[in-house]
C-alpha positions as CSV (number, residue, x, y, z in Angstrom):
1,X,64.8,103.0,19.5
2,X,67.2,102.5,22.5
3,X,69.0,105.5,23.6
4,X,71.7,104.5,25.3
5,X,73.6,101.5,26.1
6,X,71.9,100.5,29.4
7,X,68.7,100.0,27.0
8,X,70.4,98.2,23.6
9,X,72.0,95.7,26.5
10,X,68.4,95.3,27.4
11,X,67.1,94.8,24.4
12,X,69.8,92.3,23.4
13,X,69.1,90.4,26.6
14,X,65.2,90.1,25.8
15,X,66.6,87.2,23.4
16,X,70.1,86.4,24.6
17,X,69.9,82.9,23.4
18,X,69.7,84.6,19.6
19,X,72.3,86.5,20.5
20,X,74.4,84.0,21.8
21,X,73.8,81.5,18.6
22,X,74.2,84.4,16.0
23,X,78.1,85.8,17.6
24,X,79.1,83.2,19.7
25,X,78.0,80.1,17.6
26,X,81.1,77.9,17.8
27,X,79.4,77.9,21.7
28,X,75.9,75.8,22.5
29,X,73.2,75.5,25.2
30,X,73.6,73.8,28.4
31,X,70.4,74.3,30.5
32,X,69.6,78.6,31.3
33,X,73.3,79.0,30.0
34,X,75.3,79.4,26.5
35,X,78.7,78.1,27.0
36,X,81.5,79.1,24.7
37,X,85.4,79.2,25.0
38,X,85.9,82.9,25.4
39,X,83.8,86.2,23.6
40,X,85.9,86.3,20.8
41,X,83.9,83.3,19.6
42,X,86.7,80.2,20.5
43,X,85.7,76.8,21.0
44,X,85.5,75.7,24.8
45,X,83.2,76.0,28.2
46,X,84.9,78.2,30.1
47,X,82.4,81.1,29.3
48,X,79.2,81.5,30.3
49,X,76.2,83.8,29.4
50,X,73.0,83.7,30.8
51,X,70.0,83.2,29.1
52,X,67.2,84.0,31.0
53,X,66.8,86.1,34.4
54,X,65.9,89.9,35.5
55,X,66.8,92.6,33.1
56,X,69.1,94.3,35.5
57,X,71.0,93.1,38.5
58,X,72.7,90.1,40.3
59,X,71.8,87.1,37.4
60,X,70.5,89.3,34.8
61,X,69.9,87.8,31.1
62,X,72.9,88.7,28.9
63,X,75.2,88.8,31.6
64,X,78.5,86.6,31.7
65,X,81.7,85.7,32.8
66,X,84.8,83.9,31.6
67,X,86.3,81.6,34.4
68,X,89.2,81.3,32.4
69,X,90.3,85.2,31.8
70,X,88.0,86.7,34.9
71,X,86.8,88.6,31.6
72,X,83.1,89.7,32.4
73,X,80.2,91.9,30.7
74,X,76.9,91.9,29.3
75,X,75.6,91.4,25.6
76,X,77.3,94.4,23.8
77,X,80.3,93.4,24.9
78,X,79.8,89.7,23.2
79,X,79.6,92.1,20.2
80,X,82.6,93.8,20.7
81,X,84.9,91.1,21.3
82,X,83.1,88.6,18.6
83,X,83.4,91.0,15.3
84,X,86.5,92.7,16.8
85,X,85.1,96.4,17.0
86,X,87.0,99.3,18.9
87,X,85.1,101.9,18.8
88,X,81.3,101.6,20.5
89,X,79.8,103.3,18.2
90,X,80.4,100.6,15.8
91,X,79.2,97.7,18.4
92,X,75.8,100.1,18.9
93,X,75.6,100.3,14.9
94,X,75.9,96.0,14.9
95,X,73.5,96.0,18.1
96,X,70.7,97.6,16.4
97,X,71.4,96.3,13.1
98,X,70.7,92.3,14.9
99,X,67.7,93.6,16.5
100,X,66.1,94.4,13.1
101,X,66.8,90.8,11.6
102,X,63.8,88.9,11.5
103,X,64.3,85.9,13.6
104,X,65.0,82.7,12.0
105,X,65.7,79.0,13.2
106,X,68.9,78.7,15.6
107,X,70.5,76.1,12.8
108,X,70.0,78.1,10.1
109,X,71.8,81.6,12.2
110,X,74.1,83.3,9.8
111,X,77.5,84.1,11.3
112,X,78.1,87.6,12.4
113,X,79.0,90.1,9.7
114,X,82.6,91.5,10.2
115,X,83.5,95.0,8.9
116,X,86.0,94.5,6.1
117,X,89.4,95.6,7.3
118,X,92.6,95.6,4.9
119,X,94.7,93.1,6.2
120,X,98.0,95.1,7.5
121,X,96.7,98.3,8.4
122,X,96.5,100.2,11.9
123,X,93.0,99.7,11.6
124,X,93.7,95.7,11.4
125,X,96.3,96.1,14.1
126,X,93.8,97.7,16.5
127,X,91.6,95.0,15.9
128,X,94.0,92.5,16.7
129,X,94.7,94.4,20.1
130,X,91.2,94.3,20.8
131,X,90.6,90.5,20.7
132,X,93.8,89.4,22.4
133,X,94.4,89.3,26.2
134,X,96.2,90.0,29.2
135,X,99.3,88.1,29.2
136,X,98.8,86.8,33.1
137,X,98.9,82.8,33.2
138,X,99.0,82.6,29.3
139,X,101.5,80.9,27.2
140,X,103.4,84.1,27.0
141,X,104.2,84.2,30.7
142,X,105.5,80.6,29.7
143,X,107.3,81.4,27.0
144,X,109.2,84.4,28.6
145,X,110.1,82.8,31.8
146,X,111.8,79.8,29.3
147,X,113.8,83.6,28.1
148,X,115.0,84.3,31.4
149,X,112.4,87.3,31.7
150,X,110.7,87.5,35.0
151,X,108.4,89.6,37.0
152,X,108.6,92.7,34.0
153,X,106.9,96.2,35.0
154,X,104.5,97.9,33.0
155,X,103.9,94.7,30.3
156,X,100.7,96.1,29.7
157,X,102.4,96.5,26.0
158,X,101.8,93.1,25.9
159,X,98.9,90.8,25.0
160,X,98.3,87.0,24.2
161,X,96.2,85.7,21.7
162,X,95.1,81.9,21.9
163,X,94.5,81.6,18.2
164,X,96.3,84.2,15.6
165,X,95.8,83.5,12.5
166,X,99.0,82.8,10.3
167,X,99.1,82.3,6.8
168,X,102.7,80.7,5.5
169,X,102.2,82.4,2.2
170,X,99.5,83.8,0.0
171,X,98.9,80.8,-2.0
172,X,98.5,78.7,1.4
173,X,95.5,78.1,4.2
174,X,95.4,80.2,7.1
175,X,96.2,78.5,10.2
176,X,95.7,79.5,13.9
177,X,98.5,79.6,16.3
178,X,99.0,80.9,19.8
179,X,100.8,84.0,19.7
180,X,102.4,87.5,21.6
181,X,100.9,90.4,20.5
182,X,103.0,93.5,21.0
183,X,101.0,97.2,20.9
184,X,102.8,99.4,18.9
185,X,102.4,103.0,19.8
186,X,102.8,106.7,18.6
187,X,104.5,109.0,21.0
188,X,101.0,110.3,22.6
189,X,100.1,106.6,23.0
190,X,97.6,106.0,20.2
191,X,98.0,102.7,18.7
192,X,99.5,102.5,15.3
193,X,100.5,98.6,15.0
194,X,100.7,95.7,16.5
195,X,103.9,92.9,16.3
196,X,103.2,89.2,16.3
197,X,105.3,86.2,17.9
198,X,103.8,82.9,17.2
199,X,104.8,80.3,20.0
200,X,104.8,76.7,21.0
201,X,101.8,75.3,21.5
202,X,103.4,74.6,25.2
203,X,104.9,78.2,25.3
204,X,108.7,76.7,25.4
205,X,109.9,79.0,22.2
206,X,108.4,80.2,18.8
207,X,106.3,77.9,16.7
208,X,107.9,76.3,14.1
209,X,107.1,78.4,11.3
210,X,109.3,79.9,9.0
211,X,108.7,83.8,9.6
212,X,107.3,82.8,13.8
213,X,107.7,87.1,13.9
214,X,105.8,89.5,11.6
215,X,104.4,93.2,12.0
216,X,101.4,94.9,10.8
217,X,100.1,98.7,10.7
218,X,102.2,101.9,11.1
219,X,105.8,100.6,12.6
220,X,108.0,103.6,11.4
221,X,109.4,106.0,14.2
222,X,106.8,104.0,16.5
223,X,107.9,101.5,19.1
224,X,106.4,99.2,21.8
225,X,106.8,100.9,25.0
226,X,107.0,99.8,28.6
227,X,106.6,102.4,30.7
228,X,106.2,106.0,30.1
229,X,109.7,108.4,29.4
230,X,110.4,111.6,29.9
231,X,113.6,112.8,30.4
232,X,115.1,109.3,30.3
233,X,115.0,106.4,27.5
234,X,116.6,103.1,27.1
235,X,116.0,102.4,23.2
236,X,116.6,99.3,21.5
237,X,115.5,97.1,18.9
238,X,114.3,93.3,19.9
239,X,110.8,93.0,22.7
240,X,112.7,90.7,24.4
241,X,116.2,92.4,24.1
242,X,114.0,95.2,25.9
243,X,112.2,93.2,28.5
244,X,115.5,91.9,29.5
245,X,116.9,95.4,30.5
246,X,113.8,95.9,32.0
247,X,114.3,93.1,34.2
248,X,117.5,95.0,35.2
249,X,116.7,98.4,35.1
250,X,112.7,98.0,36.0
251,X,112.2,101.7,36.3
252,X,113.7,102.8,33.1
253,X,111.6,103.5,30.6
254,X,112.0,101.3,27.2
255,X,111.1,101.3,24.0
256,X,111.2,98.5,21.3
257,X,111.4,99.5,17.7
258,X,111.3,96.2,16.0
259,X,114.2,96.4,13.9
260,X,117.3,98.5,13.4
261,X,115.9,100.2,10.5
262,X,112.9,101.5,12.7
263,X,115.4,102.3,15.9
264,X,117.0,104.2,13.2
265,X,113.9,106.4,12.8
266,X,112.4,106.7,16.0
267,X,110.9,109.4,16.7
268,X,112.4,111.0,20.1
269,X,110.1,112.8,23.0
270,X,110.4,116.1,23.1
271,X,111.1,116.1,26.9
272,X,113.5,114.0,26.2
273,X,117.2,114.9,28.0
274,X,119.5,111.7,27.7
275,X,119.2,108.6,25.6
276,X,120.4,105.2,26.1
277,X,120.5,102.8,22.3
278,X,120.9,99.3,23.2
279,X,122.3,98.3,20.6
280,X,123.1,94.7,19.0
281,X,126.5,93.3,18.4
282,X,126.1,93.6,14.7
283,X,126.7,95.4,11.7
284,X,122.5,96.6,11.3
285,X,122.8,97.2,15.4
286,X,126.3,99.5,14.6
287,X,124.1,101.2,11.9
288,X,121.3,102.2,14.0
289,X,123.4,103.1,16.9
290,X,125.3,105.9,14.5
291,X,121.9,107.0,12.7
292,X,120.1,107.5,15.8
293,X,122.7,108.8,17.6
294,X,123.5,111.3,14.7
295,X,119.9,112.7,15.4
296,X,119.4,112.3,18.8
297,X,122.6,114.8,19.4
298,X,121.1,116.8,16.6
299,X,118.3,117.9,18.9
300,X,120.5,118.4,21.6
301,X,119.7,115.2,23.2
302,X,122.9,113.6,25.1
303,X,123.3,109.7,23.5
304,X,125.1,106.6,25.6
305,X,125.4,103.4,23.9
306,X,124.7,100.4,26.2
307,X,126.7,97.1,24.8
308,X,126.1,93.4,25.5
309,X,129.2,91.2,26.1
310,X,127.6,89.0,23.9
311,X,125.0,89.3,20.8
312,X,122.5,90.9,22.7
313,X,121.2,91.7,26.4
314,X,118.8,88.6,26.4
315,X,121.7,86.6,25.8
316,X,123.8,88.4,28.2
317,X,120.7,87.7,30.4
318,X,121.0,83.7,29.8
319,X,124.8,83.3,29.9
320,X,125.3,85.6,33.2
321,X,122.2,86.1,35.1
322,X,120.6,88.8,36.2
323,X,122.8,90.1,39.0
324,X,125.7,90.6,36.8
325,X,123.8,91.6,33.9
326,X,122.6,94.4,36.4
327,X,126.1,95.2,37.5
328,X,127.2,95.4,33.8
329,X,124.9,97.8,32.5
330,X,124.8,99.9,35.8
331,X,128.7,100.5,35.0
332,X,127.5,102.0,31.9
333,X,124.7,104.8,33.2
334,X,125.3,108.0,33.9
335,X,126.3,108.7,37.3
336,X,122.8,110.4,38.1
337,X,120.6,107.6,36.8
338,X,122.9,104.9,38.9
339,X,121.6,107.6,41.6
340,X,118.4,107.9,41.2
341,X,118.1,103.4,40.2
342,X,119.6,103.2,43.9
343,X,117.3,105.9,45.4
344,X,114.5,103.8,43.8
345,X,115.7,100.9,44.8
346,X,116.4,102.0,48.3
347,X,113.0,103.2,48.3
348,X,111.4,100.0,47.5
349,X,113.4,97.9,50.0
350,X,112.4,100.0,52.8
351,X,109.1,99.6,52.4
352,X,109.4,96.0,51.8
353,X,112.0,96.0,55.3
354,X,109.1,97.9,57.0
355,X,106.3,95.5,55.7
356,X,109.0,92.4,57.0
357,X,109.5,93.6,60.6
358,X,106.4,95.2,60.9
359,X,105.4,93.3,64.5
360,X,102.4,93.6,66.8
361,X,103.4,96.5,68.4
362,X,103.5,99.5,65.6
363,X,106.6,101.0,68.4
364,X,108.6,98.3,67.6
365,X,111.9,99.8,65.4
366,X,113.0,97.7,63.0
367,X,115.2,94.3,63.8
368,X,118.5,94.0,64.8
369,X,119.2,91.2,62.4
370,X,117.4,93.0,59.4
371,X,118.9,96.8,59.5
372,X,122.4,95.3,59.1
373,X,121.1,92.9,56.1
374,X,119.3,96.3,54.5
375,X,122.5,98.5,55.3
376,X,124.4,95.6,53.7
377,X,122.2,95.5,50.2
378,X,121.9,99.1,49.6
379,X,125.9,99.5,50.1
380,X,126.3,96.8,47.8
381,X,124.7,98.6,44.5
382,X,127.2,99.5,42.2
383,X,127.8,103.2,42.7
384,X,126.2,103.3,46.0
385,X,129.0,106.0,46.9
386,X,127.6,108.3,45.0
387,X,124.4,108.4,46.2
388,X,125.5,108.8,49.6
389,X,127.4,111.8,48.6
């Protein structure tokens, strides 16, 4: 028996073709290659696994690449990404139970056999996670560009999915959809759920569907996060109500809870010094603002509510642009975090200032023209007289 997974991939790769027919059969044969859409098992060509070649090394049997994703990997990860598995030990467990089968003709294959998950669990969610994708060049990108939301740090909290399934109601078909997947996360960063946004099929809004949003797995006190707090968070409910103050405020850490009634419960770090709620300009938003709030100062934790001029910050984000949006909320921080945003930001123009004039001869200072034009930016942040002081 194999002992590690160096020697199952080898193994696998003896008879990659079987392999290929038995987990990625929606793919087929095109001369030493099995072409497929992607190793979750989608239609398409843009995938490729080789089917013959040396067991280990450049063009090895097993290995393959997907031109579309840059994903890449050998056999066991075929299994992975084809029945969903997160843990290896179940993908070793499938691995060695395919290599008992006896083999039978390509047309007659049976389709791979998927651990039974309940559907709405963490355990689903997880699963879900696993089989979706970075959100680079995906519909998602489209679809939150079309939201005003640009150039967001930290989206690794986000995922796309080409084909989600979505089920109107219990007594209908399930359909597939492209969708946003949102990881869900305790406070030490284990996943606990995942959020779904169906979209478009061109990415230009949310399919038309009538619930385009559901959740599944643990939600309560739980929240999607983009990037990691400690002293400092800016809580809210919506992803892209979040994403939008991100866009703003792109080093302060976020967290989405989904709802009011789950920014109502969330469960606060225990590092945690000063909270901002982003709330909504409604009566669930005014709700959560007071419950939170209520224990947030219960643990000593100082609470400021930011407010939208309008419904909420993605909408402030549409109807005034970024630069006032920025200006806006900046007027609402404490007079240390407009600080240490203008630090940061100061920061990050000087190295882009240094990278800019940088000339042939490293001696060279920087210009005339563009010290005046960096002096001129950074004494233009709201509050910049405080951080001078």
């Amino acid at each position: 028996m194999p002992r590690d997974a160096s020697e199952l991939a080898c193994c696998l790769a003896r008879d990659a073709e079987a392999v290929c027919r038995h987990y990625l059969s929606n793919g087929r044969r095109q001369g030493r290659y099995w072409t497929v859409g992607d190793v979750r098992n989608t239609p398409g060509r843009s995938m490729f696994v080789r089917l013959s070649g040396p067991e280990s090394g450049p063009g090895a049997a097993g290995r393959w690449s997907d031109l579309a994703s840059a994903e890449h990997g050998d056999l066991l990860d075929v299994i992975r990404g084809s029945c969903g598995f997160i843990d290896f030990r179940d993908v070793a467990d499938e691995a060695r139970r395919f290599l008992n089968l006896p083999r039978a003709e390509p047309r007659h294959t049976p389709k791979p056999v998927r651990t039974s998950i309940p559907a709405g669990t963490s355990e689903a969610a997880q699963r879900l996670i696993a089989m979706s994708r970075p959100i680079r060049r995906t519909l998602v990108e489209t679809y939150l560009c079309n939201r005003g939301i640009k150039g967001v740090h930290d989206a690794g909290a986000l995922r796309f999915h080409p084909r989600c399934y979505y089920r109107p109601s219990d007594s209908s078909s399930t359909e597939t959809r492209p969708a946003m997947i949102a990881v869900v996360t305790d406070l030490s960063g284990a996943i606990t759920g995942a959020h779904r946004t169906w979209l478009a099929p061109d990415g230009f809004g949310k399919a038309q569907v009538d619930t385009p949003r559901r959740a599944m797995g643990g939600l309560l006190g739980h929240a999607v996060r983009f990037g990691a707090a400690d002293d400092v968070l800016v809580a809210g409910e919506g992803i892209e109500t979040m994403l939008s103050l991100r866009c703003a405020l792109p080093v302060m850490p976020m967290a989405a809870a989904l709802s009011a009634n789950h920014l109502a419960a969330l469960l606060l770090p225990p590092t945690l010094r000063r909270l901002y709620i982003a709330r909504d300009a409604d009566a669930a938003g005014d709700m959560a603002l007071a419950a939170l709030t209520k224990r947030a100062e219960a643990a000593r934790i100082e609470v400021i509510a930011l407010s939208p001029q309008k419904g909420d910050f993605n909408e402030d984000l549409h109807a005034f642009g970024l630069g006032a949006l920025r200006a806006a909320l900046r007027a609402q921080l404490a007079p240390q975090d407009v600080v240490r945003l203008i630090r940061q930001r100061a920061a990050r123009m000087g190295s882009q200032m240094s990278i800019l004039s940088r000339p042939a001869n490293p001696a060279r200072p920087m210009s005339d023209k563009a010290a005046p034009a960096f002096t001129r930016a950074i004494a233009a942040e709201p509050g910049a007289e405080h951080a001078a002081r």
